[in-house]
C-alpha positions as CSV (number, residue, x, y, z in Angstrom):
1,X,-164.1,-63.2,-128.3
2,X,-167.3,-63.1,-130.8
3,X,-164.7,-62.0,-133.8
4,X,-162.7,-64.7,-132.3
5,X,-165.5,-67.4,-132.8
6,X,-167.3,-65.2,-136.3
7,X,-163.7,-65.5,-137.7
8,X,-162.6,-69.2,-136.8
9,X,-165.4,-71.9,-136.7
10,X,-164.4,-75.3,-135.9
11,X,-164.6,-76.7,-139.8
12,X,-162.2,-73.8,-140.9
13,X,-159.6,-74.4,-138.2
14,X,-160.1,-78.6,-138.4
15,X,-159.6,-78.0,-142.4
16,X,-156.3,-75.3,-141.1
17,X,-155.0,-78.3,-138.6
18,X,-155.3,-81.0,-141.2
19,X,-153.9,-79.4,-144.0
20,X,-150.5,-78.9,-141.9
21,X,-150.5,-81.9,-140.4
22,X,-150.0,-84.9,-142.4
23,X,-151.5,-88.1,-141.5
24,X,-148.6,-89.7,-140.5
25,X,-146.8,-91.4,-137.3
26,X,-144.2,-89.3,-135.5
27,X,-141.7,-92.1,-133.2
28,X,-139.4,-89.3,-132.3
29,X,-142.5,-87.4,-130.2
30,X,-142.5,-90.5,-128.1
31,X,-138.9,-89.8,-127.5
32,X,-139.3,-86.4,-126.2
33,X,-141.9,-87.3,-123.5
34,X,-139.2,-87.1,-120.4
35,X,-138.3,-83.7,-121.7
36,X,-141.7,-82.4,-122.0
37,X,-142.5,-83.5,-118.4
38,X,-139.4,-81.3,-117.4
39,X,-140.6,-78.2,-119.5
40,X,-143.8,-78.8,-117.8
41,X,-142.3,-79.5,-113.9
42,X,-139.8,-77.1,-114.1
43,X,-140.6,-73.3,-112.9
44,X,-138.4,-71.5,-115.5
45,X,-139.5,-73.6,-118.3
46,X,-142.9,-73.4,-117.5
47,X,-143.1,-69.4,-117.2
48,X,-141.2,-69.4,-120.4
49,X,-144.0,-71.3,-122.4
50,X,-146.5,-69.3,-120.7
51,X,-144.8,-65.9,-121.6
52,X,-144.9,-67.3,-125.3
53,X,-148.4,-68.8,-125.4
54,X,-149.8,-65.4,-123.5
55,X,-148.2,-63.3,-126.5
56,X,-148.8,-65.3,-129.1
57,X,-152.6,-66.0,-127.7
58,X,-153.1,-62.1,-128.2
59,X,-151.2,-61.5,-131.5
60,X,-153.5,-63.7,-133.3
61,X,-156.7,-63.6,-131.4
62,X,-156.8,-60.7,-129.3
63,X,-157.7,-63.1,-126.3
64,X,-155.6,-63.0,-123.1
65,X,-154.4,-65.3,-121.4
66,X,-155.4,-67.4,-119.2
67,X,-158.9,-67.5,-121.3
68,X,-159.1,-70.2,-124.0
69,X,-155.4,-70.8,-123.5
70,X,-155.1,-74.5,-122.6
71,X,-154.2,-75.1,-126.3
72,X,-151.8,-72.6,-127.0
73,X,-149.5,-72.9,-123.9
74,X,-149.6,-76.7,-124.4
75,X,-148.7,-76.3,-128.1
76,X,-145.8,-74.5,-126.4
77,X,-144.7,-76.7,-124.6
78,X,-145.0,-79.1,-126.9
79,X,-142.6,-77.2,-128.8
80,X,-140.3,-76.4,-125.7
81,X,-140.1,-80.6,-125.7
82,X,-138.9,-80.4,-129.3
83,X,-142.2,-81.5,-130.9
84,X,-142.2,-79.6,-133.6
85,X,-146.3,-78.8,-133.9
86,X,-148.3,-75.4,-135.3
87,X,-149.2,-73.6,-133.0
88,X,-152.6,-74.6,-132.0
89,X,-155.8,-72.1,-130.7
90,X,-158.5,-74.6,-129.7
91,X,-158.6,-78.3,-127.8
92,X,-159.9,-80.2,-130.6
93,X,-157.5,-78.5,-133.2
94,X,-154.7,-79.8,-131.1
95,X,-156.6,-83.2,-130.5
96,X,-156.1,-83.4,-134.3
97,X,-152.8,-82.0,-134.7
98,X,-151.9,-84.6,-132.0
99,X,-153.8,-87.5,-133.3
100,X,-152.8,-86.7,-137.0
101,X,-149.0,-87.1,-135.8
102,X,-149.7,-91.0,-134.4
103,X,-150.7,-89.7,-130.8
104,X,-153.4,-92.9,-129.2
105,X,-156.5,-92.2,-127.7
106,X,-155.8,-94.3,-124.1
107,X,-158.9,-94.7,-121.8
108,X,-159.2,-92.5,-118.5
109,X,-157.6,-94.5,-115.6
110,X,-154.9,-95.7,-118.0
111,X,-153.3,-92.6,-118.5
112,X,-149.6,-92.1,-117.6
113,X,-147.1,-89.2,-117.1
114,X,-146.4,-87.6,-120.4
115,X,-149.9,-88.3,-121.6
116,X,-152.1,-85.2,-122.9
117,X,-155.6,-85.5,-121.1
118,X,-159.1,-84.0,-123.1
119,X,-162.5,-82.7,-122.2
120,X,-163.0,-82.7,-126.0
121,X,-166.0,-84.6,-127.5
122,X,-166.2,-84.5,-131.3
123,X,-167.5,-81.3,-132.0
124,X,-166.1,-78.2,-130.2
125,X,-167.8,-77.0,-127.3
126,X,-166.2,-73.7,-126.2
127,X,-166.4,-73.4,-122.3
128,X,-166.0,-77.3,-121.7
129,X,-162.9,-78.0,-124.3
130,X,-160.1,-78.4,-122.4
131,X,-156.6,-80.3,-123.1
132,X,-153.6,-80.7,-120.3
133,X,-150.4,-82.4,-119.3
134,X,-150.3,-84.9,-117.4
135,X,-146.7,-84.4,-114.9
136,X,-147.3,-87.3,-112.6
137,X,-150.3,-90.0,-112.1
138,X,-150.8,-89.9,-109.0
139,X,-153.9,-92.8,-108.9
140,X,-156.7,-93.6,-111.1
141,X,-158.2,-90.2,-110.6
142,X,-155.6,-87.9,-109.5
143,X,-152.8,-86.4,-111.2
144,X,-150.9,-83.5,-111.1
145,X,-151.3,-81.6,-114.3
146,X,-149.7,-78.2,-116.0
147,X,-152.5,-76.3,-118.2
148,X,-153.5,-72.6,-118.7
149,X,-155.5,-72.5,-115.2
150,X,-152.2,-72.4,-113.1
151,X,-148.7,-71.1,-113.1
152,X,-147.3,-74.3,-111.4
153,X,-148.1,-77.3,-112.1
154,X,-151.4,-78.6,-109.8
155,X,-154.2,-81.5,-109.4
156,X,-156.9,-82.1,-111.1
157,X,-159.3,-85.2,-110.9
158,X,-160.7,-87.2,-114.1
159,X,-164.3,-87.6,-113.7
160,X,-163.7,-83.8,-112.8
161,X,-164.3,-81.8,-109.5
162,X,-165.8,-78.4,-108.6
163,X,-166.0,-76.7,-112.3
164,X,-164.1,-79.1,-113.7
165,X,-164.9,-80.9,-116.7
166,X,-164.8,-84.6,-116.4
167,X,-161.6,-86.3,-118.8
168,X,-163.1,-88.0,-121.8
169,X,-160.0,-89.5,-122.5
170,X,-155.8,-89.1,-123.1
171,X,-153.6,-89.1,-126.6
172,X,-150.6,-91.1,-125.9
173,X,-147.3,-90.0,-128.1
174,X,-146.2,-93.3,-130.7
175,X,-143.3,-95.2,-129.1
């Protein structure tokens, strides 16, 4: 993990993100939402993303998975959906790759199935960083989520619960 962090700060990956990811709006990833919450729901799909993000997580940093994973296996899925995104190593990177494509930042307790939830504040904070998909709202504070922490899809709360961080907010795909 410390080559991991010597070899990728946060300005060299943010400058790595940016430079594939055009600032642009993407309408079609708004179109694949009800097929990402499948990849995400369904058991086969799922373990297939997570076989993915586990081996790419340790062919390129020699991490494995489930540590620091949220943002690979989502990138997966992403993918999976038919989003076609980079694959993505840390919370905020995604954030950006997500952001750069026309993704919204929607305020927690407005968040929807379909809609990626963050931990991220603006500077990356290893330990606390943490990105999800949210499967189903379930009320203001509860939803059943799919991220790195789980094989199945589970709940998780947004102002956070046990060692939870709390949500800071979601990105919602462009329509």
């Amino acid at each position: 993990l410390a080559g991991f962090e010597a070899n990728f700060d946060c300005k060299t990956l943010l400058a790595m993100v940016e430079s594939q990811t055009p600032h642009l709006s993407f309408p079609a990833d708004g179109q694949q939402i009800e097929k990402l919450i499948r990849v995400g729901r369904e058991p086969s799909t799922l373990k297939a993303a997570i076989k993915r993000a586990t081996q790419k997580l340790l062919e390129t940093t020699g991490l494995v998975y489930p540590n620091l994973a949220c943002a690979i296996l989502l990138s997966c899925l992403l993918q999976d959906a038919g989003i076609e995104i980079p694959y993505t190593y840390t919370a905020l990177g995604i954030v950006h790759v997500l952001q750069n494509r026309g993704w919204e930042k929607i305020k927690v307790g407005e968040y929807e199935a379909g809609d990626v939830g963050s931990t991220c504040i603006d500077k990356r904070v290893p330990g606390s960083d943490h990105v999800f998909l949210v499967i189903k709202k379930l009320n203001g504070d509860q939803m059943l989520i799919v991220d790195n922490q789980s094989t199945a899809p589970h709940l998780r709360y947004t102002g956070g619960k046990g060692d939870q961080t709390s949500v800071k907010y979601f990105l919602r795909a462009p329509k």
